[in-house]
Residue, then its C-alpha position, 0 to 999 in steps of 0.5 A: x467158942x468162947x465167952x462174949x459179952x453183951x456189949x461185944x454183942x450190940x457192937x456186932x449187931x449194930x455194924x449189921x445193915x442186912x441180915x443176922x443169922x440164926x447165932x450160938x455162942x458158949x453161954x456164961x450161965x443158964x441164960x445163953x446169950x447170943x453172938x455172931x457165929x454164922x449157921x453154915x449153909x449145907x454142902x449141896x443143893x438148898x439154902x440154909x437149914x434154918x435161920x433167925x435174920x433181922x431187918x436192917x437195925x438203925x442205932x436206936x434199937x440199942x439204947x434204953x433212951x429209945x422210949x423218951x415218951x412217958x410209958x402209958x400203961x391201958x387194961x384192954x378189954x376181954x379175957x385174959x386181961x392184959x394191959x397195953x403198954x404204949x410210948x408215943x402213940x405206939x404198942x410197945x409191951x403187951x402184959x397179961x394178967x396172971x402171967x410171966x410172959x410179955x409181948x415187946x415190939x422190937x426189931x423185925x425177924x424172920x424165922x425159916x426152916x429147911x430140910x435137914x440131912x439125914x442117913x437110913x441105915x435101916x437099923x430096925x426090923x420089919x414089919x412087926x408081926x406081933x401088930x394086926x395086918x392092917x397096922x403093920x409097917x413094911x420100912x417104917x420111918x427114916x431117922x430124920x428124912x420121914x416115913x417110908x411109903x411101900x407100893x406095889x405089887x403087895x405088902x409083903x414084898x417089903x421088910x426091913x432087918x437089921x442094916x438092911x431094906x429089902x425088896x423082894x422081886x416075886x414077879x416080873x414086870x411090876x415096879x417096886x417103889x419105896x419113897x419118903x413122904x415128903x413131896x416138897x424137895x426141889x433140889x436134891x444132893x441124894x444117894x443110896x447103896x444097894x445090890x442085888x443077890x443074884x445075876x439076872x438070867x432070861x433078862x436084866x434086872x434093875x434098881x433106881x434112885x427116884x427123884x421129883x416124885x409124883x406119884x409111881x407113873x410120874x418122876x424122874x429116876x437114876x437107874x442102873x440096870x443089872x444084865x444077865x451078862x453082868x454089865x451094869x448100865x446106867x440110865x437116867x430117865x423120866x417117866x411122865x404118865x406110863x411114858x419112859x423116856x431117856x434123858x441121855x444114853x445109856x452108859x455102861x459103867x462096869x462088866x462082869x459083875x458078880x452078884x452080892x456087889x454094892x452100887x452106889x447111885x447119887x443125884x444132884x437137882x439144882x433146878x432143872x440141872x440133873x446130874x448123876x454117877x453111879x460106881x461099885x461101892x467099895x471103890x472110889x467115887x469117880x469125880x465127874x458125872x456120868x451124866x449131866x442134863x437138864x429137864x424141867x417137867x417135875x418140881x418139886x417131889x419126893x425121894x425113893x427107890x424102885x426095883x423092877x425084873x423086866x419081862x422074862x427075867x427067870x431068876x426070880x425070887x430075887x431080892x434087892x437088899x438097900x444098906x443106906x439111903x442118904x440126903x446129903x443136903x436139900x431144900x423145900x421149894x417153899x420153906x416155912x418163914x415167919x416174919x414179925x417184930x414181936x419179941x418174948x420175955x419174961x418176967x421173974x414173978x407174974x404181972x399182978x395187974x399193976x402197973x408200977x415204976x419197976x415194971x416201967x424200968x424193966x419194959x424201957x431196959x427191954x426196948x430194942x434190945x436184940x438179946x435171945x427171947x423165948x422165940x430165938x431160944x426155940x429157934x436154937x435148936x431147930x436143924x443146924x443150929x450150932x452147939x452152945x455149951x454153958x460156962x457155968x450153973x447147974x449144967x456148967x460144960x454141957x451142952x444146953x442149946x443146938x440142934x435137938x433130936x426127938x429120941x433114941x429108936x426102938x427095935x422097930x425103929x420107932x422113937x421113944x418119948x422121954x427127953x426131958x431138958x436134963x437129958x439133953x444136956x447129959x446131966x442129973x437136975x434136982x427140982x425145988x421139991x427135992x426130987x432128984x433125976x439121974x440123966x439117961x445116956x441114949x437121950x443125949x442130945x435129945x428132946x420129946x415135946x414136953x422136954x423142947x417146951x420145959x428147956x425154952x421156958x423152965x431152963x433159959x427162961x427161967x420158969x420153974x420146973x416139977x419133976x413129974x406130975x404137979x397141980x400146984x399151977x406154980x411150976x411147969x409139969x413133965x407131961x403135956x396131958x398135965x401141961x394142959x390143966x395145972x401150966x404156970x400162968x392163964x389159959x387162953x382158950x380150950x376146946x369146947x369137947x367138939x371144935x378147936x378154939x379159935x383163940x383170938x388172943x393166941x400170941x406169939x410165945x403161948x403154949x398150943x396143946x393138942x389131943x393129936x392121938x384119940x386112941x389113948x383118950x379115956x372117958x376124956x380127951x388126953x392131951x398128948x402134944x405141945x408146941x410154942x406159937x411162933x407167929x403167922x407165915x407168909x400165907x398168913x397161917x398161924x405156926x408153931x414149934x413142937x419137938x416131933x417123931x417123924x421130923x426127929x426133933x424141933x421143927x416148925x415145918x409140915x413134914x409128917x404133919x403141918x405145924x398150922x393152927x389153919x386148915x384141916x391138918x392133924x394139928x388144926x383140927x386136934x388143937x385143945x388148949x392154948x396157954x399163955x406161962 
């Protein structure tokens, strides 16, 4: 992409009379600009992965002679003290004592997020023997789809090698089912490759593709059933409290099949439509479906596999060896959206307390003005947010926004923490003490919360930034658990060593820290996560952005954990202390 000026980016925006998706653009300096370069809709099933979207905007949002009322500047009452900034009657600045950050009114946005795609290959090895039983995970975590969840008829059943899930048939009449964690997707575009190491003898065995998944005695499944002749038949069932019923007939899709053979099974669920195909892996991928129906007893639920050896089949142990599980595209059947007109910025120095001519200039060239804030920079790189490539400064040539992984994976296919801002953008930084940091090649593309929260507000914001540990309150430290004490800025609130804060002053912009993990506590509560409060939904809940293991990367939705300040989720119950940079 190229270059694009601001005044080539008002015109864009000016022209608008709907809506403007989340943009990308190749920026001129550290601070990427926006432009109008559409995310693009998935492939399959689901609405866009994630998107910022204004109101219609009206000629006055891109003029400076917008506030031509006296600004009036008021100190509000409580702690931390603010100063309100009005034009007219009405808010248009919110400044904090202490603090660089500042609350603009502008233009109505709606953030939203959605289910990304995602492959398991099932690069790990599983489960962990050196962990005590109870701790152990049989399939682990799928790079970006969630956590596996293994039942029945025991543990051991299940382990994961090097590109490959098993599932070990030890007995017959007993469904194996492995599903993801996340019960919210409606409509799907989903397939999995897997085959069986024997034919069946005495009877069939079978491998499926669960969809709409409730619980193991409720979902919808694409099965293909293994007989001991060596056809192979596809079926596609429901099975609603124990009882199976068949959606369409049975359609034999290949004869004489050897063991060791791959089978592909794909699903498509768009609304109550359900199609399906299944093939030999290693041949083409017909073009039509096998079977194309519709039923509308389960919404929206998980995605998984089951295994089963019917009753009599006498080739047992038998084992069903899983190489790919894929999410080509889905949605949530209720993505998480926030919708406010509140915009973040941020000052050079921090508000003294006074308010002055050069703060009146700089609060009257912010009016309306629809130029990426710290909201649309955390939004940039949500899942399918476009690469963004500086054109010059420190990181001139690299990537510096776009869509963010968490890490690179362990033996274990666990995510290891320690991307930072640089790591991301695949470059060594210098900090103002000097320090210097070499890049880390399998972080590229990378950011662990603390990192997502240092490249919103230290790289494009400009916020300064320490190379590790630091106390001095004037640069942002490395770590979350010493965010929480030394951050640039004012505190908001913080815990009480019981409860979480109910935080009255929280603020779209502030930092939300957590002790989300009690084991690594010592004699004190550590804080181990950070976010950025993104605002109220639209069941009028408090969310927020944090960069996450099981999501692999930034997110505002409740996969793995509910980004909520409210209810009895991990996060609202473990809320420690809020920030304002």
């Amino acid at each position: 992409m190229s270059n694009t000026s601001r005044r080539s980016v008002l015109a864009v925006l000016a022209a608008s009379t709907t809506a403007l998706p989340l943009i990308g653009t190749t920026a001129s300096s550290a601070r990427a600009a926006g432009a109008a370069a559409p995310l693009a809709a998935p492939a399959a099933p689901g609405s866009a992965l994630s998107s910022v979207t204004t109101a219609p905007l009206d000629a006055t949002h891109f003029f400076r002679e917008t506030l031509r009322s006296p600004l009036t500047a008021t100190v509000l009452p409580g702690t931390p003290a603010r100063t309100e900034v009005t034009s007219g009657g009405r808010r248009v600045a919110l400044l904090t004592h202490g603090a660089r950050t500042v609350l603009l009114s502008g233009p109505e946005r709606t953030f939203t997020e959605n289910k990304r795609p995602f492959v398991d290959d099932f690069g790990r090895t599983l489960p962990d023997l050196s962990l005590p039983a109870d701790k152990r995970s049989y399939w682990g975590s799928s790079p970006g789809g969630g956590v596996w969840s293994t039942l029945g008829p025991v543990d051991t059943d299940y382990s994961v090698l090097p590109g490959t899930g098993v599932i070990d048939l030890t007995t017959d009449h007993a469904s194996r089912h492995a599903t993801l964690r996340d019960d919210a997707l409606a409509d799907v575009d989903v397939r999995s490759v897997a085959r069986f190491d024997k034919v069946p003898a005495g009877e069939a065995c079978s491998y499926a593709l669960s969809f709409g998944y409730q619980d193991t005695h409720n979902n919808y499944r694409a099965r293909l059933s293994f007989l001991t002749t060596g056809a192979v038949q596809l079926r596609v069932e429901k099975e609603a409290d124990d009882t199976v019923t068949q959606l369409v007939p049975a359609v034999t899709v290949a004869t004489g099949v050897p063991a060791g053979t791959d089978w592909t099974i794909r699903v498509r669920r768009e609304g109550s439509r359900i199609r399906a195909k299944a093939w030999a892996s290693a041949s083409a991928e017909p073009s039509g479906w096998a079977a194309d129906v519709s039923d509308s007893t389960f919404g929206a639920g998980r995605v998984g596999l089951r295994a089963l050896a019917n009753r009599g089949c006498t080739s047992l142990p038998m084992k069903l060896l899983v190489s790919r599980f894929q999410l080509d595209a889905a949605g949530w059947a209720e993505p998480p959206a926030v919708t406010h007109g509140h915009w973040v910025r941020v000052l050079p120095e921090p508000f003294g307390g006074t308010w002055t001519p050069e703060l009146a200039s700089t609060v009257r060239a912010w009016a309306g003005s629809t130029a990426p804030d710290v909201l649309a920079h955390a939004a940039m790189f949500l899942p399918g947010a476009p690469p963004v490539v500086s054109g010059s400064g420190p990181a001139e040539g690299k990537q510096v926004l776009g869509a963010a992984g968490y890490g690179y994976l362990d033996p274990q296919g666990r995510r290891y923490e320690g991307a930072d801002f640089h790591e991301y953008m695949n470059t060594g930084w210098t900090f103002p003490d000097g320090t210097y940091t070499g890049p880390s090649s399998k972080q590229v593309g990378n950011l662990d919360c603390s990192g997502y929260t240092r490249m919103v507000y230290g790289y494009h914001m400009g916020v300064p930034m320490a190379a590790g540990q630091d106390t001095s309150g004037t640069r942002i430290p490395r770590r979350s658990r010493d965010m929480a004490d030394h951050l640039p800025g004012v505190r908001v609130a913080r815990t009480d060593g019981v409860n979480p804060p109910p935080a009255e002053q929280l603020q779209p912009g502030d930092l939300v820290l957590f002790n989300a993990d009690s084991g690594d506590d010592g004699p004190t509560a550590t804080v181990d996560h950070v976010g950025i409060h993104l605002g109220t939904d639209t069941a009028g809940r408090r969310r927020f952005l944090s960069s996450r293991k099981t999501v692999n990367g930034p997110t505002m939705s409740d996969m793995g954990g509910a980004s909520l300040l409210d209810g009895t989720g991990t996060y609202a119950r473990t809320l420690h202390t809020v920030h304002r940079v």
